[in-house]
C-alpha positions in Angstrom: 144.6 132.2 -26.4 143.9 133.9 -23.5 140.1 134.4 -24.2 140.2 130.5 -24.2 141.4 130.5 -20.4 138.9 133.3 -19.5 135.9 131.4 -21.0 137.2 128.1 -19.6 138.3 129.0 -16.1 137.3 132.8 -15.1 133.4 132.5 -16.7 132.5 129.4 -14.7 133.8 131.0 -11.4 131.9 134.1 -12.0 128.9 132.1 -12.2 130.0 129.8 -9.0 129.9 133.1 -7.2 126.7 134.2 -8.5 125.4 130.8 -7.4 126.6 131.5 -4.0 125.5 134.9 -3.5 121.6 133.8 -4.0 122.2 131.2 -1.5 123.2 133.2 1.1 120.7 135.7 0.5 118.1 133.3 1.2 117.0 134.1 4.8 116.6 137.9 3.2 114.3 136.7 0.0 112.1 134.4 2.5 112.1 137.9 4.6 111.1 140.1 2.2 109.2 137.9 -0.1 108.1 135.1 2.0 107.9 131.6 0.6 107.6 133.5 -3.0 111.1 134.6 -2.5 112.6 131.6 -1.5 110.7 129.5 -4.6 112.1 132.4 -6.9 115.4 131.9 -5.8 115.3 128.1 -6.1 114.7 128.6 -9.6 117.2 131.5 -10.4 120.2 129.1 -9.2 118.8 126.0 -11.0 119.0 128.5 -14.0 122.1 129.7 -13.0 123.8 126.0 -12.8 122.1 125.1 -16.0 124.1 127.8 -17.3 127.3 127.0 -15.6 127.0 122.9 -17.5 125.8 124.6 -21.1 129.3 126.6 -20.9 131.7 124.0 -19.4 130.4 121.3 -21.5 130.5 123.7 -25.2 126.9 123.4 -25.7 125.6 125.4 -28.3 124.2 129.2 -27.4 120.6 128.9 -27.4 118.3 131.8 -28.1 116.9 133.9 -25.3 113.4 133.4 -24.2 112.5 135.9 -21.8 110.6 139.1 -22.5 113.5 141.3 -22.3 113.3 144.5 -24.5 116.5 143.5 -26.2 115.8 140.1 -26.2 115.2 140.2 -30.5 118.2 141.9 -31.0 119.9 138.9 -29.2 118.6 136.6 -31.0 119.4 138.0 -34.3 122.8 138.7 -33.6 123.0 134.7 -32.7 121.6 134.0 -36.4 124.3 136.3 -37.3 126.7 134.5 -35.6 125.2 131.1 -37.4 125.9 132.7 -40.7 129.3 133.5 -39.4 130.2 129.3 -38.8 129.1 128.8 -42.3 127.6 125.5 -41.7 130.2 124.2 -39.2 127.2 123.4 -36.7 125.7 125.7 -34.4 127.5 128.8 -32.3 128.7 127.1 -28.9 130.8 128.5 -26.3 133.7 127.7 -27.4 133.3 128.5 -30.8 132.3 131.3 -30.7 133.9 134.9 -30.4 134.8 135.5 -27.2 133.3 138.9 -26.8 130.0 137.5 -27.8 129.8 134.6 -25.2 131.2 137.0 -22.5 128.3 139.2 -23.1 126.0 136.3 -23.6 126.7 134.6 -20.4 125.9 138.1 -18.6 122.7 138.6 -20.7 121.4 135.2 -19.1 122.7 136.0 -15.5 120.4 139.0 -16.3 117.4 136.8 -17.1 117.9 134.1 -14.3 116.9 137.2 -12.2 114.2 138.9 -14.3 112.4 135.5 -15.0 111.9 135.5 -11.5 109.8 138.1 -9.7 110.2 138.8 -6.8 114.2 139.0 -6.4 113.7 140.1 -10.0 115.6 144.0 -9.4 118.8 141.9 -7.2 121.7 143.1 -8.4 123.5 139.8 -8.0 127.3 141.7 -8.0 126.1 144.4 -5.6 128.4 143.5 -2.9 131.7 143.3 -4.5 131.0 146.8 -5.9 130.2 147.9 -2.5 133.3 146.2 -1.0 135.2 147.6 -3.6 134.6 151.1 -2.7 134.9 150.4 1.1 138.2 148.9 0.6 139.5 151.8 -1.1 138.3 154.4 1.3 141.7 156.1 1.9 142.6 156.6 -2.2 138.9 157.6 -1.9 139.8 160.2 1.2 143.6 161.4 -0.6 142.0 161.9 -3.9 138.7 164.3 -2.5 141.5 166.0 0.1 143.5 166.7 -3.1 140.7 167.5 -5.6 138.7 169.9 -2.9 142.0 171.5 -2.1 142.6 172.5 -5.8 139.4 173.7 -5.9 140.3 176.7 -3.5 142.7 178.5 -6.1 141.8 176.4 -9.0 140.8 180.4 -10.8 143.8 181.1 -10.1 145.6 178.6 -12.1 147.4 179.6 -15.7 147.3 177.4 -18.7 150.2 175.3 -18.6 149.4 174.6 -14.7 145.9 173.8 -15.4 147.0 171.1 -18.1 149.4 169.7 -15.5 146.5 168.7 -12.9 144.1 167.6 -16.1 146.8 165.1 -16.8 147.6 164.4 -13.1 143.3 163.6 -13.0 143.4 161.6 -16.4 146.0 159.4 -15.1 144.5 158.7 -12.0 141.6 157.8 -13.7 143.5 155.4 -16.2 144.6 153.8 -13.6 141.6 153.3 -11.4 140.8 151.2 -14.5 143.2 148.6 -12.9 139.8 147.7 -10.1 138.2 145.4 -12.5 136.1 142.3 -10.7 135.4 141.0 -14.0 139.2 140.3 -14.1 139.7 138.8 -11.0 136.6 136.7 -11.2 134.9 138.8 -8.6 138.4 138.4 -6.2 139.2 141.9 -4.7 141.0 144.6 -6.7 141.0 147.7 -4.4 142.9 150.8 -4.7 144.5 151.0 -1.4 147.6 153.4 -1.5 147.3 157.2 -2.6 146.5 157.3 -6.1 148.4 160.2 -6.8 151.9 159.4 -5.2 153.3 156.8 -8.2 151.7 158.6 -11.3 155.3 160.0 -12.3 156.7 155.7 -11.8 153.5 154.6 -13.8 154.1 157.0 -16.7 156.7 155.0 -19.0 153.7 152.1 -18.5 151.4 154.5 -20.9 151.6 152.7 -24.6 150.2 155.6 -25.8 150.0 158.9 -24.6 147.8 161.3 -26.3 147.2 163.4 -23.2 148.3 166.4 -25.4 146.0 166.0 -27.9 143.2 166.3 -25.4 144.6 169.3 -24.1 144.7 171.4 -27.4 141.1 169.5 -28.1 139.5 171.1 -24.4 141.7 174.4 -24.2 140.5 175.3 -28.0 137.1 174.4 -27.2 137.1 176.4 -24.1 138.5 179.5 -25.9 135.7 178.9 -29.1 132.7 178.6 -26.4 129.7 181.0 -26.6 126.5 181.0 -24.7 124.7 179.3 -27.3 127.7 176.8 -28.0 128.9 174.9 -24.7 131.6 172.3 -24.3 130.1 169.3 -23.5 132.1 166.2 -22.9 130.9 162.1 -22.0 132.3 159.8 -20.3 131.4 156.0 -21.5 132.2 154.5 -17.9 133.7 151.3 -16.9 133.7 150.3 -13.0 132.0 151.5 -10.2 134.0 151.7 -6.9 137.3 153.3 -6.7 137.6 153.5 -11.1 134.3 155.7 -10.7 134.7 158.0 -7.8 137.9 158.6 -10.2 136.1 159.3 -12.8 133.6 161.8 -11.1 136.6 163.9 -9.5 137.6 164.1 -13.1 135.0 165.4 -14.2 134.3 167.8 -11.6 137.9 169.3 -12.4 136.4 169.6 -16.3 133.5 171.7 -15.0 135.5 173.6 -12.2 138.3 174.9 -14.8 135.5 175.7 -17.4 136.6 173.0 -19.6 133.6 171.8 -20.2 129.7 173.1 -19.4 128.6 170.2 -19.3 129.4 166.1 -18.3 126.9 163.2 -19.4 127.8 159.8 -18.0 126.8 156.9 -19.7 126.4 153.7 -17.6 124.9 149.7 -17.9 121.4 149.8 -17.5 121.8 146.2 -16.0 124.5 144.5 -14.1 127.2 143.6 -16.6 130.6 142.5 -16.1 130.8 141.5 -12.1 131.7 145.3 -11.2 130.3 147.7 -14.3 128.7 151.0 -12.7 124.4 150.8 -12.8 122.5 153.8 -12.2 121.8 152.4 -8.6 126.0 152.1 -8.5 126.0 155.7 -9.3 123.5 157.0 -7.2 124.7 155.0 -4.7 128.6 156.1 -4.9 127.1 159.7 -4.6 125.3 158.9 -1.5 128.1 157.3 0.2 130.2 160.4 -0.3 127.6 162.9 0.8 127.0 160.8 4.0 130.6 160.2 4.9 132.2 161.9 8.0 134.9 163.2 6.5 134.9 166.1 5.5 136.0 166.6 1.8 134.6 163.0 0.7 130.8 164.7 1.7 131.8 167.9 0.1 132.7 166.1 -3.2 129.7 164.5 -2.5 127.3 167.2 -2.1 128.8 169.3 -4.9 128.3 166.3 -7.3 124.5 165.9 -5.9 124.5 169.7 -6.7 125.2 169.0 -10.4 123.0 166.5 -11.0 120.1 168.4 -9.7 121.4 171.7 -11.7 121.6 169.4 -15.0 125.6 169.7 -15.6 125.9 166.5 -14.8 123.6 163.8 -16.5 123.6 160.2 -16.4 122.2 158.1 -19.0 122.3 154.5 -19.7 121.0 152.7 -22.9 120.5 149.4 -23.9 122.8 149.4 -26.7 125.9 149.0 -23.9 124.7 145.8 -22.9 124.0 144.1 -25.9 126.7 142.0 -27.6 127.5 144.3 -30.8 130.5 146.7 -31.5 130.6 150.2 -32.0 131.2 150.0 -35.8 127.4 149.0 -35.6 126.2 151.3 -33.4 124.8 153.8 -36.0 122.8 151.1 -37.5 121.4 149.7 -34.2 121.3 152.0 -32.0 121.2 155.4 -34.2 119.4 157.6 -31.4 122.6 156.8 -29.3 125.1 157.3 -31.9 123.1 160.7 -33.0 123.4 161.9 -29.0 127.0 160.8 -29.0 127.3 163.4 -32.2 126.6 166.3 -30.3 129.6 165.6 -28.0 132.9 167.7 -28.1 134.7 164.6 -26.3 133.9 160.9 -25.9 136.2 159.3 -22.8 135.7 155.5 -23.2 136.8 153.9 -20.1 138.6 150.6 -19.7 138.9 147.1 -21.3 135.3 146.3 -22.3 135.0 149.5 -24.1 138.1 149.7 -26.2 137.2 145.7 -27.4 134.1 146.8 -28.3 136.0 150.0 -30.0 138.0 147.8 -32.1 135.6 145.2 -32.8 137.7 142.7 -30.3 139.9 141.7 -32.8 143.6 140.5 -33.4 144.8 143.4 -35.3 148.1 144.2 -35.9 150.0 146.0 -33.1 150.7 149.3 -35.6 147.4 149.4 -37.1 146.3 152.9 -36.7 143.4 153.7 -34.1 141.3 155.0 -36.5 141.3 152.5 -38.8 140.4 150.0 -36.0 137.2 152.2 -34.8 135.6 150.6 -38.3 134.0 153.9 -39.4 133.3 154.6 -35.6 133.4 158.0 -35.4 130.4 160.3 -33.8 133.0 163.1 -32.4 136.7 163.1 -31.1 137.1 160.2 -29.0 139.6 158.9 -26.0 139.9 155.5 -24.8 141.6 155.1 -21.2 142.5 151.7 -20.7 144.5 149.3 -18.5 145.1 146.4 -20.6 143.3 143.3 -19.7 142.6 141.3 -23.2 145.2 141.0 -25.9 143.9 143.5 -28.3 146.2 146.0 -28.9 146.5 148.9 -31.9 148.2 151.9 -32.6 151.5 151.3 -31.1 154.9 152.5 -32.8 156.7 149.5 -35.1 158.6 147.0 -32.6 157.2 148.8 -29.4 155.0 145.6 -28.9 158.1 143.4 -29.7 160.2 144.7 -27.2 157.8 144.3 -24.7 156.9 140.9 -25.3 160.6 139.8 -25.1 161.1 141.0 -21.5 157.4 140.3 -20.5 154.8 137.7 -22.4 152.0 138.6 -20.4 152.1 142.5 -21.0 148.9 142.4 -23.0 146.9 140.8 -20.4 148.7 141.9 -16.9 146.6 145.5 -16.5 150.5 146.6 -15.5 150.3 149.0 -18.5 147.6 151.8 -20.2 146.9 153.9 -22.7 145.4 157.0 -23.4 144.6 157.0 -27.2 142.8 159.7 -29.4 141.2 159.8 -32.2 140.0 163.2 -33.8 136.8 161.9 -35.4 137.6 163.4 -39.1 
């Protein structure tokens, strides 16, 4: 299967890169930290290449033993993954689901660093992230010239042209989902044409299309809202780079048209698959916008500052994101989150990651309905936009799958097509 290949060839080269990154950030540890710095790094890699052998050798996973918050949690799930094998030995990597070792080998990339003060804050994918976004500076540069022009008569705007630039924002944002590092093993993945030139050639590439549905969902909303009852919508993010400047022009365009009151972002509140957005990615992505010398990227930039500091724009993360379990289990675990979550009038769950742990990562049937895959997952209307990187796949109309496959074997796993699939939440 293909999470055989990606646990056999793409984990190890993530952690080869890894590897390499605190080597050649040596000089800067022994600068900042002195000899403490360079000691600490010693031991991360050893760590680090301890890890790398464990995986490619299908040693069994081993409990955490750092002092992490959610290091319990981890280690329960394990024993619940030992129940699991009823008695066919211990959990190893390759006998193991492959969401749970993909998080797993994250988790201890996560400790290497945080067992060892002082390069325990380094955000060992930083870079690629970075490059990412600077790669992508002129779909970065066309999509703020476009956004900031529709700004100037976006009042003016009646209802069925104001749907037509929601759907022209969802789809870029879809798409943006296509800059995944965790994909490519950390290899680049930039966005370097216009973003909103081939949206009409990418649409028959959209599985599902419930773009409608969030229409009716938004407009009614809009049209029901009172001073004491504002629209609030989240936005479960996926990348950082190109995929989230995408998402924050989105939801600028929710505020600007009065479609929502009110955006909260939820991101990883540790470095998690090569490029997922941190709050430092965030805060950084803002920055880089405000500061750039051109002039619509620092207005976006300045407006979106501007919202943060007026409170209709929050970012959150919590620990639940990063922790091995799907949403189905989410109430039980993590039941301050999933209450929050309730008080949404739209959940946007972005990319691949997400709509695994939607569906609980498994190989469902292609026509199994949506809701029946969320597994009593349901804290308000939800939207999954999602390139598709990993072959799970439900909700599609009987032989759509079929006919795919025929022409193209690889569909499920390419990131050539998306979806954008609803749920009500009833």
């Amino acid at each position: 299967s293909f999470a055989y290949f990606t646990v056999k060839d793409r984990l190890p080269q993530i952690l080869t890169k890894a590897i390499d990154t605190l080597h050649r950030h040596k000089n800067e540890f022994f600068e900042e930290h002195g000899e403490k710095g360079v000691e600490a790094e010693k031991r991360a890699i050893s760590f680090l290449s301890k890890l790398r052998n464990e995986l490619q050798t299908d040693k069994p996973v081993t409990p955490l033993e750092d002092e992490l918050a959610d290091a319990a949690l981890w280690n329960q799930h394990l024993d619940y993954q030992r129940h699991l094998a009823e008695g066919n030995g211990e959990p190893s990597w390759f006998q193991s689901p492959w969401l749970f070792v993909e998080c797993y080998m994250y988790r201890r990339i996560q400790a290497a660093l945080a067992q060892n003060p002082p390069i325990d804050s380094f955000d060992i994918f930083k870079e690629g992230k970075a490059q990412n976004f600077f790669e992508s500076q002129e779909a970065v540069i066309a999509l703020c010239t476009y956004f900031q022009e529709l700004l100037k008569n976006i009042k003016d705007l009646d209802e069925k042209q104001l749907q037509g630039e929601l759907f022209k924002l969802l789809q870029v944002s879809l798409w943006g989902n296509k800059c995944d590092l965790s994909f490519s093993a950390g290899e680049g993945t930039s966005q370097e044409s216009n973003p909103l030139q081939c949206l009409e050639d990418l649409v028959p590439y959209i599985l599902v299309n419930d773009m409608e549905q969030l229409w009716s969902l938004l407009i009614n909303a809009k049209k029901r809202r009172t001073d004491k009852c504002k629209v609030r919508v989240d936005i479960i993010l996926d990348n950082a780079g190109f995929e989230l400047v995408s998402d924050l022009v989105l939801a600028d365009f929710l505020l600007s048209s009065e479609l929502a009151d009110q955006v909260h972002f939820h991101g990883k509140s540790i470095p998690w698959y090569v490029s997922d957005t941190t709050k430092s990615d965030f805060n950084w992505t803002v920055k880089q916008l405000q500061s750039a010398n051109h002039m619509w990227m620092s207005r976006c930039g300045i407006n979106w500052e501007g919202n943060l500091k007026k409170g209709t724009w929050v970012y959150q993360d919590h620990m639940f994101w990063t922790l091995p379990h799907d949403y189905s289990s989410m109430a039980e675990v993590a039941p301050d989150l999933y209450a929050d979550l309730q008080k949404s009038n739209l959940l946007l769950f972005k990319g691949d990651l997400n709509y695994r742990k939607l569906t609980g990562d498994r190989k469902w049937e292609h026509t199994v309905p949506f809701h029946q895959a969320l597994s009593k997952f349901h804290p308000a209307p939800l939207c999954s936009l999602r390139t598709l990187k990993s072959d799970t796949q439900v909700g599609l109309k009987p032989g759509q799958s079929e006919q795919i496959q025929a022409s193209e074997p690889e569909w499920m796993i390419s990131g050539k097509y998306g979806i954008v699939q609803f749920d009500a939440a009833l």
